[in-house]
N, C-alpha and C positions, 0 to 999 in steps of 0.2 A: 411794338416793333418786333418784328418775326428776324431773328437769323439763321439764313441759309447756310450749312457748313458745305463744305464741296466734299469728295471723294478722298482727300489728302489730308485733310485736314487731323492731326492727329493730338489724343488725348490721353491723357496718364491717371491710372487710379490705383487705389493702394491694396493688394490682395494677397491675403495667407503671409501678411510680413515682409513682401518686399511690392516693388512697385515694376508695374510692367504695363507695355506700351500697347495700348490699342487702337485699334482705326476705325472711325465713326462714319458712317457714309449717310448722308440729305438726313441729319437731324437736324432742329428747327427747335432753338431755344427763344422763351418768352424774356427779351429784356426788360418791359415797361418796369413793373416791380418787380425788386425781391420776393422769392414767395416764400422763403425763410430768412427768420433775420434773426439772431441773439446774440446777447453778450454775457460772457460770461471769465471765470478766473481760472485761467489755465495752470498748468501742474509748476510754474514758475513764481504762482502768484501776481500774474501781471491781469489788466484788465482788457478784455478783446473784443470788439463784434466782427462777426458773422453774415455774411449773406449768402444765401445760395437762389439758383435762378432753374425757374422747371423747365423741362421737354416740354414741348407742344403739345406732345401725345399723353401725357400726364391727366390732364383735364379728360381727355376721352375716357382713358384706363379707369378713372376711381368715378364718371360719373356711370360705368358699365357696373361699378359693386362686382365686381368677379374678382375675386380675394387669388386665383390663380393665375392672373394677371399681373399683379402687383411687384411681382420680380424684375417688371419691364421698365418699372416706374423710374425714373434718374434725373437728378437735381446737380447743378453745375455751379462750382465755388473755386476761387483762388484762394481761400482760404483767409489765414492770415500770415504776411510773410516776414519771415526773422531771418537775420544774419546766423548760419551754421558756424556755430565753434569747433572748429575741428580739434579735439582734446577728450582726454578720458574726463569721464564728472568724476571720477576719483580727485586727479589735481585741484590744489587749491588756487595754482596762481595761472594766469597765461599771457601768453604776450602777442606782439603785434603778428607773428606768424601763425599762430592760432587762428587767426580772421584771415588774413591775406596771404596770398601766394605771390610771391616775387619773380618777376623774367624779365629778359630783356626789351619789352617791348611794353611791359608796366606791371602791375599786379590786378589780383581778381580776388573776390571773394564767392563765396555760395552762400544762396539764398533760400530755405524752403519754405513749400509752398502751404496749399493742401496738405494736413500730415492724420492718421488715424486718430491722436486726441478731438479734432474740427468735426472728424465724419460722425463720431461717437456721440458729437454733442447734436449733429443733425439729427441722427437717427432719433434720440430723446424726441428731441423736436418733432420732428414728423411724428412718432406714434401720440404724443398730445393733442398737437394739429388735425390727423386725420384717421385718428385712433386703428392704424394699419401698425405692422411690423414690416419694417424693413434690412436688410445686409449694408453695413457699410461700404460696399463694393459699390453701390450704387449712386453714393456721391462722388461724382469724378471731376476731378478739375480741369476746370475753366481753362484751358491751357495758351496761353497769350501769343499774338504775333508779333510783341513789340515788348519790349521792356528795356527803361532807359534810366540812368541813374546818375546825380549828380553830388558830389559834397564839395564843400568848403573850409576851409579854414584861415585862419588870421595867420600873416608870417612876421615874426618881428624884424626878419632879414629886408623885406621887401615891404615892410608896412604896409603891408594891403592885403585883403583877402584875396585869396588861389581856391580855383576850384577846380576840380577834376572830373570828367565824363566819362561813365562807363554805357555798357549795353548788352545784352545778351544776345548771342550769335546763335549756340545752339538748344533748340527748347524740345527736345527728342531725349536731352538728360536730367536728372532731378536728383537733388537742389537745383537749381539752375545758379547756371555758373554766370556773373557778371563778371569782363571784362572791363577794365580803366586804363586806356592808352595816357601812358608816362614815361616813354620811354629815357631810360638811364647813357646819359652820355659822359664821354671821359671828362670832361670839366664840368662840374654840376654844381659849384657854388650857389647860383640861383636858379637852375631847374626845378619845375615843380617836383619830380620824381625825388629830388636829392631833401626839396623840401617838407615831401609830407613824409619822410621818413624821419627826419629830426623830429619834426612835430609828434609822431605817434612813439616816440619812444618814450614820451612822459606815458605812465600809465592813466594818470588823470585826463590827458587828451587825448589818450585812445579810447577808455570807456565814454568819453561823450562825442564821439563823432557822430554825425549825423547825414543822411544820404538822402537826400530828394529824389523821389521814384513817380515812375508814370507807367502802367501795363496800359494796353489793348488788345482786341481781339477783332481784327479785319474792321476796324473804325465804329465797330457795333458796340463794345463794350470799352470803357476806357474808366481806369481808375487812380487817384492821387494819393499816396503814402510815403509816408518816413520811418526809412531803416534809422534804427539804433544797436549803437553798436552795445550799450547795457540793457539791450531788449535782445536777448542772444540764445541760440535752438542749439544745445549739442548735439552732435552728430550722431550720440548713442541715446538721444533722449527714447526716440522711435520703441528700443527693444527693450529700454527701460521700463516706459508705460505703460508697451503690452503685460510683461510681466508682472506690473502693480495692478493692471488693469485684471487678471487674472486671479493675484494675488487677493484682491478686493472678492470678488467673487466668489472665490474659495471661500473665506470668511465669511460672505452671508449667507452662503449656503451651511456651512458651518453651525450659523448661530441658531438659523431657521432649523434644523436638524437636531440642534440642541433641545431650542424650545420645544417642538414638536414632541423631543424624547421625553421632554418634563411633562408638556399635559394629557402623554400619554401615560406615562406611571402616575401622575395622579389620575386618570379615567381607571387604571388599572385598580388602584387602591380603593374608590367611590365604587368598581364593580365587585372588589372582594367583599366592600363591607356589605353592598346590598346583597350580596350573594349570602351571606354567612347572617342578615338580617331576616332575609327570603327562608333559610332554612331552619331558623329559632320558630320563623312560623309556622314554616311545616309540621316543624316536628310538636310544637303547640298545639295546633289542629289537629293533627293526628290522635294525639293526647285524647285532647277533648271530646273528639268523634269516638272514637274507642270509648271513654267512659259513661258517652250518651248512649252510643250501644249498648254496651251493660247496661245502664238503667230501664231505658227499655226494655229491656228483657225481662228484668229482675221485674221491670209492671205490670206484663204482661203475663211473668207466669204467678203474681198476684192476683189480675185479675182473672185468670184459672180459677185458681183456688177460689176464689168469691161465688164465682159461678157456679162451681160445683156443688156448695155449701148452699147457697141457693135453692138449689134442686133440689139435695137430698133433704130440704125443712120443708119441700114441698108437700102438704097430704095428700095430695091427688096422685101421686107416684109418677105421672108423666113430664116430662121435660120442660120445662117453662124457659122461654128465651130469656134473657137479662138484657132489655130493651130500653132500661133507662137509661138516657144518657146524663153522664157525670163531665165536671169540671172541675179540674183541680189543676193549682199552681204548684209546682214541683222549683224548689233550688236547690241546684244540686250545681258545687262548683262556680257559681257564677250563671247557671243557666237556668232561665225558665220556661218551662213544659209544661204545655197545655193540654190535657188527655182529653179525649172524647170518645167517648165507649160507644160501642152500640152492641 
């Protein structure tokens, strides 16, 4: 199944730390499958999966192998979505205003979606999948035309479960903001509005609330999930994780830098000692070369004198060559010298 986006249709991706709005005109995502899928344990310790769904033009791009391409390449996810705490992670405690915003016409919460820890874990993913590097700019969320939300709870007023219906109106913001029409009226003994405020102000039955959720996207994508309210995204997680995420970084660059420095003072050490090994021999050879010299010398101006001696027991008075040749083993130092006269 191919979907056509029209000219309006508008998508939000996460870039340089904040999020900004862009507009996608006749892209054509593959629904049939996921073409990435993972789960894995985000920075809350909770358990998540993962899907993202590729561009149409994706399959052209990487079967071209033009590595200068690949900037074009873009995968599309809702991510996975949590209730925003709006509160410092400093605090330790929070209450029902933390989640919900109160008005006269009901309250709301926010939702986010897509957020830079998801893209980060794509990116991994693609570069094992299709051994490419990619910018996390390039996974941009799935951005929904429908998002509808429903919880419950038991009343002991009214002995029976209430349940409340919210929906998202505008998806041009992010988090996205869910709306629950409850509106608060002057006698609200048993209004739901009056009700689910009693009920959340246990903290026990605020941290288990539970929200039955549906996205879509133009009837081509539709997805079924539940909000927890102790499955929760602070507001300031975003600028947290880049900085861990950094922080991380730093560190293995750090360590790598470290090591690096260590097995380069020890190549350092292994080339002093060859170096200061290399010159014992030098100066060994040198030694020795010089002492063969002299010996040499000192044979040669023996075998002079032989020669001369030679000649002069000559009776004939004329020069006779010394044309024997001799063989002799010389050690001298550890070395043996072969002569041969002529």
């Amino acid at each position: 199944m191919i979907l056509f986006f029209s000219s309006f249709l508008l998508l939000f991706y996460f870039v340089n730390g904040r999020e900004q709005l862009v507009s996608y005109q006749e892209n054509k995502i593959l629904f049939d499958l996921p073409d990435l899928a993972i789960d894995f344990v985000d920075q809350n310790f909770q358990e998540i999966h993962l899907e993202a769904f590729k561009a149409y033009s994706n399959d052209i791009i990487l079967s071209e192998k033009d590595s200068s391409k690949y900037g074009q390449l873009v995968w599309y996810s809702v991510g996975y979505p949590k209730i925003e705490i709006r509160k410092s992670t400093n605090e330790q405690n929070f209450n029902n205003t933390s989640i919900f915003t109160f008005n006269q016409k009901g309250f709301s919460m926010r939702v986010q979606m897509l957020n830079i820890e998801h893209k980060l874990e794509f990116v991994k993913l693609i570069k094992r999948k299709y051994q490419i590097d990619v910018d996390p700019s390039q996974i941009v969320n799935l951005a929904p035309t429908q998002f509808e939300c429903k919880t419950s709870f038991y009343s002991s007023e009214k002995s029976k479960e209430i349940s409340i219906n919210g929906l998202v109106k505008n998806f041009q913001e992010y988090p996205l903001k869910v709306d629950f029409y409850a509106p608060k009226a002057k006698k609200c003994q048993c209004q739901e509005r009056c009700l689910f405020e009693k009920h959340i102000k246990s903290e026990e039955n605020l941290l288990n609330l539970e929200f039955d959720c549906e996205i879509s996207s133009n009837d081509y994508f539709k997805k079924q999930f539940t909000l927890y309210t102790n499955h929760i995204s602070f507001s300031q997680s975003t600028n947290s994780l880049i900085e861990e995420l950094v922080n991380k970084k730093f560190q293995i660059i750090e360590e790598k830098l470290d090591q690096n420095s260590k097995e380069l003072e020890n190549l350092k050490l292994n080339l002093n000692e060859f170096e200061e090994k290399l010159i014992q021999i030098e100066n060994l050879t040198s030694k020795n070369i010089e002492n063969l010299n002299n010996f040499i010398q000192e044979t040669n101006n023996a075998l002079e004198v032989i020669q001369q001696n030679v000649n002069n027991s000559c009776n004939c008075g004329a020069n006779t060559n010394f044309h024997t040749t001799t063989s002799n083993t010389i050690t001298d130092k550890n070395y043996e010298v072969g002569l041969f006269i002529f």
